[in-house]
C-alpha positions as CSV (number, residue, x, y, z in Angstrom):
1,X,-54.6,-31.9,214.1
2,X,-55.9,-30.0,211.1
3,X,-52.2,-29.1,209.8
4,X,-51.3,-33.0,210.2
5,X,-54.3,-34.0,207.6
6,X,-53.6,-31.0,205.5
7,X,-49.8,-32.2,205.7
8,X,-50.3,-35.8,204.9
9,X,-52.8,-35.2,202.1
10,X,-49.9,-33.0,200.2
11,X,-47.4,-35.8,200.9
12,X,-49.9,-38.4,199.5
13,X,-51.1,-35.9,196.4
14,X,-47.0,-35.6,195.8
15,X,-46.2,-39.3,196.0
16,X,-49.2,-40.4,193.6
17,X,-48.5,-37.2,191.2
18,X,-44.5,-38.1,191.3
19,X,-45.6,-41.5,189.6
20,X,-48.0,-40.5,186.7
21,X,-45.8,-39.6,183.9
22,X,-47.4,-38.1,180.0
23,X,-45.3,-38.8,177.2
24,X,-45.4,-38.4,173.3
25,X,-45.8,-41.7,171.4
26,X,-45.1,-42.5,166.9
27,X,-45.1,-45.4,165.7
28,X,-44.9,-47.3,162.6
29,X,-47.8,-49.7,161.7
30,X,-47.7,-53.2,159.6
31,X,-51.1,-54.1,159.1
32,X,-53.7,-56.4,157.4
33,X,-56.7,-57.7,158.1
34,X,-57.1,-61.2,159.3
35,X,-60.1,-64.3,158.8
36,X,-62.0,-66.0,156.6
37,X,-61.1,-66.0,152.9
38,X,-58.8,-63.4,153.6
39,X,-56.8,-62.8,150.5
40,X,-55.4,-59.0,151.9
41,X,-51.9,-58.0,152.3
42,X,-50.0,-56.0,154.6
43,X,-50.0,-52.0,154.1
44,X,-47.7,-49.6,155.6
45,X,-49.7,-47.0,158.1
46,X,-48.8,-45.0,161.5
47,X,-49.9,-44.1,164.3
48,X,-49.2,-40.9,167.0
49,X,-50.6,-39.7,170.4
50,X,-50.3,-39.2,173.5
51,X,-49.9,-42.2,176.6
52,X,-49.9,-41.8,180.4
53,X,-47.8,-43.8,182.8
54,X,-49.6,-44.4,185.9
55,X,-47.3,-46.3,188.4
56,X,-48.6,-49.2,190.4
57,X,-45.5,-50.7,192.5
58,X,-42.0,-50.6,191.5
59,X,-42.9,-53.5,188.7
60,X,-46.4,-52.9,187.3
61,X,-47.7,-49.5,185.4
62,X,-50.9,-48.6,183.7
63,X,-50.7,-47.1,180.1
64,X,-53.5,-45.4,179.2
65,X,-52.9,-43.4,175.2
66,X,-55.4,-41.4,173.1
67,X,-53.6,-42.1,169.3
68,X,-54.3,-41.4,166.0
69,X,-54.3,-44.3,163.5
70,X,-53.4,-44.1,160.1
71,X,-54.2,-48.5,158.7
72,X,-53.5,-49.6,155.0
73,X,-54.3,-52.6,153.3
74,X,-54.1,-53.7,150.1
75,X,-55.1,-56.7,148.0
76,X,-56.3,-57.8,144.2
77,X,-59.5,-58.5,142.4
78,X,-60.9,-58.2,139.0
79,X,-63.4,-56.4,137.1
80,X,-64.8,-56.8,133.5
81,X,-65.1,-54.8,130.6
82,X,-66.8,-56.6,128.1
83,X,-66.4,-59.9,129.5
84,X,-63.1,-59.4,129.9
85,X,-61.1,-59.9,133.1
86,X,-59.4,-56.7,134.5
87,X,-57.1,-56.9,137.4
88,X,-57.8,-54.7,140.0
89,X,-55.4,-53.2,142.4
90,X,-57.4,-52.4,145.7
91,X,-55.7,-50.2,148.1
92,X,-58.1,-49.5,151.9
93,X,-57.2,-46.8,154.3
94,X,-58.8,-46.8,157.5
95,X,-58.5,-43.8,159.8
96,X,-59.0,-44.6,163.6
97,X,-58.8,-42.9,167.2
98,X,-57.8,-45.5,169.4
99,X,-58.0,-45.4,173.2
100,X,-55.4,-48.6,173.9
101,X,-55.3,-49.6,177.5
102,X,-52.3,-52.1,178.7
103,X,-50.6,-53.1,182.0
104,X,-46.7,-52.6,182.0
105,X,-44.3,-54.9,183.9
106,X,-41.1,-53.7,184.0
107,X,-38.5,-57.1,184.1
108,X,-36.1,-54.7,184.6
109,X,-35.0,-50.9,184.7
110,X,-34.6,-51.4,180.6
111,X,-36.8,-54.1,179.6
112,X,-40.6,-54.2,179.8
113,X,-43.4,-55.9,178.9
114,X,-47.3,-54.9,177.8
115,X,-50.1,-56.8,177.4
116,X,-53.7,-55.3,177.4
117,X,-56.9,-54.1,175.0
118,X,-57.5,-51.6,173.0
119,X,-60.8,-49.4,171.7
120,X,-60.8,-48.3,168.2
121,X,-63.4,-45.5,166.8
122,X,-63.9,-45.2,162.9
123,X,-63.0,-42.1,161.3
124,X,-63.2,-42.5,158.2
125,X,-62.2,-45.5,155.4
126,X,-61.7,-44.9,152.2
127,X,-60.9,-47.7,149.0
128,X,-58.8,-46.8,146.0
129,X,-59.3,-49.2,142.7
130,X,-56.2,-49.0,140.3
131,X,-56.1,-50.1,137.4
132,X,-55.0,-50.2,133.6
133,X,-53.5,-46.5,134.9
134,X,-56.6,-45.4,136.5
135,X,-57.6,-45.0,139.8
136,X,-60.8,-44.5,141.5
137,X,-61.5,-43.8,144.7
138,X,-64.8,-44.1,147.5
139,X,-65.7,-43.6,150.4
140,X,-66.2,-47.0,152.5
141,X,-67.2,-45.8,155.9
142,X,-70.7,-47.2,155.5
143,X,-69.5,-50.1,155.0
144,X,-67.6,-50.6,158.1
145,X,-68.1,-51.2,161.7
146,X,-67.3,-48.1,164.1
147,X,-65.9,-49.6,166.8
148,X,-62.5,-52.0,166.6
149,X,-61.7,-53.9,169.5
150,X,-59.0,-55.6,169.9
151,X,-55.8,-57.4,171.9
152,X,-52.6,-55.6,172.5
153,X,-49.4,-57.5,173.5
154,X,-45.8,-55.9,173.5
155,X,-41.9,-55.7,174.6
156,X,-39.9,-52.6,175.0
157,X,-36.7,-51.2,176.3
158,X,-35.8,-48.2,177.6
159,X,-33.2,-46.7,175.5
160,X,-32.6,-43.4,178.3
161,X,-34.7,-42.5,181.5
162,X,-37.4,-40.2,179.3
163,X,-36.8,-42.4,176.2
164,X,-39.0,-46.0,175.3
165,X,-38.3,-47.9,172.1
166,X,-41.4,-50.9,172.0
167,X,-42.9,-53.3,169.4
168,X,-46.7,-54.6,169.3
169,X,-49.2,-57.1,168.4
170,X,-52.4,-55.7,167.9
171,X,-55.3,-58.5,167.3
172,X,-58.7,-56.7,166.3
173,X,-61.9,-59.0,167.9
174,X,-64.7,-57.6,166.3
175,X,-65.6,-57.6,162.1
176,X,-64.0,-54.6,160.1
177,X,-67.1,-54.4,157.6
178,X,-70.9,-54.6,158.4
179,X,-72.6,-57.7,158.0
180,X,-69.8,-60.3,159.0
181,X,-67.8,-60.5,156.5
182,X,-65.2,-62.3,158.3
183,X,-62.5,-60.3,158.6
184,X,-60.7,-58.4,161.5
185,X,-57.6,-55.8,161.7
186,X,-54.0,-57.1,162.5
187,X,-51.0,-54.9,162.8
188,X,-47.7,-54.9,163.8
189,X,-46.0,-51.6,165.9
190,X,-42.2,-50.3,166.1
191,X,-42.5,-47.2,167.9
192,X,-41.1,-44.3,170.4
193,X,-42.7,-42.5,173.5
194,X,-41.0,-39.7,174.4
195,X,-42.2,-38.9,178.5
196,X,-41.3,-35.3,179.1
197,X,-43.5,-35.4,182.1
């Protein structure tokens, strides 16, 4: 009786290890920040981690990742020397570790979709003023709100069996800055994961 539970314990352990699989993920990111009297446009940033894929059923997966997240934004504004307008070329970047969390549904063998949240944790934020060929920069990590939450929807394809091209919406939720200042991060992903587990 003993070998029989020892035996269908390692057939369960092997069944539920045979469909977790770790993979590499990069990733390109679009991003800007979104709200009220938002005048910011998109900057160029990435992102690259690590993602688990916990299978459910034949259809449904979970996707846990721990990523790195590089987000630029930039935008305009003046400043005055002696009364004097100056445009102002304002660049942000924001450095993040987020934890995104999504359910996978797999239409098919190639295609999938995602759709889920994920946690954002501040690293660091830093704002670079240009202009008339100077730049200064400072530190704006006071400023800003440590935790980002936010939406994530996606499609994807699986270009070979250990090889996923996909593309995502990420809404943030929850204000950028302190105080409310009405405006919350938005990006677009084109990105890999590489599973070589």
């Amino acid at each position: 009786m003993f070998k029989k539970i020892i035996l269908a314990a390692l057939v369960v352990a092997s069944a539920v290890y045979a469909q977790i699989n770790v993979g590499g993920r990069a990733a390109v990111n679009f991003g800007t920040l979104w709200g009220e009297k938002n005048e910011i446009d998109w900057g160029l940033g990435f992102n690259a981690g690590v993602n688990a894929k916990i299978g459910i059923n034949e259809k449904l997966s979970f996707i846990p990742g721990l990523e790195i997240d590089l987000r630029r934004v930039s935008g305009e504004g003046y400043d005055y020397d002696s009364y004097t307008p100056i445009k102002v070329d304002i660049t942000m970047a924001m450095w993040y570790l987020d934890v995104p969390l999504a359910l996978r549904y797999s239409v098919n063998p190639q295609f999938f979709v995602d759709a889920g949240l994920y946690l954002g944790v501040l690293l660091s934020g830093e704002e670079t003023d240009e202009a008339m060929g100077m730049s200064v920069s400072h530190d704006m990590g006071d400023y800003m709100e440590s935790i980002d939450l936010g939406l994530l929807v996606g499609v994807g394809y699986n270009v070979m069996p250990n090889l996923d091209v996909n593309f995502r919406f990420a809404l943030g939720l929850t204000e950028t800055f302190d105080g409310g200042k009405g405006t919350k991060n938005m990006r677009l992903q084109l990105g890999a994961t590489y599973w070589f587990m």
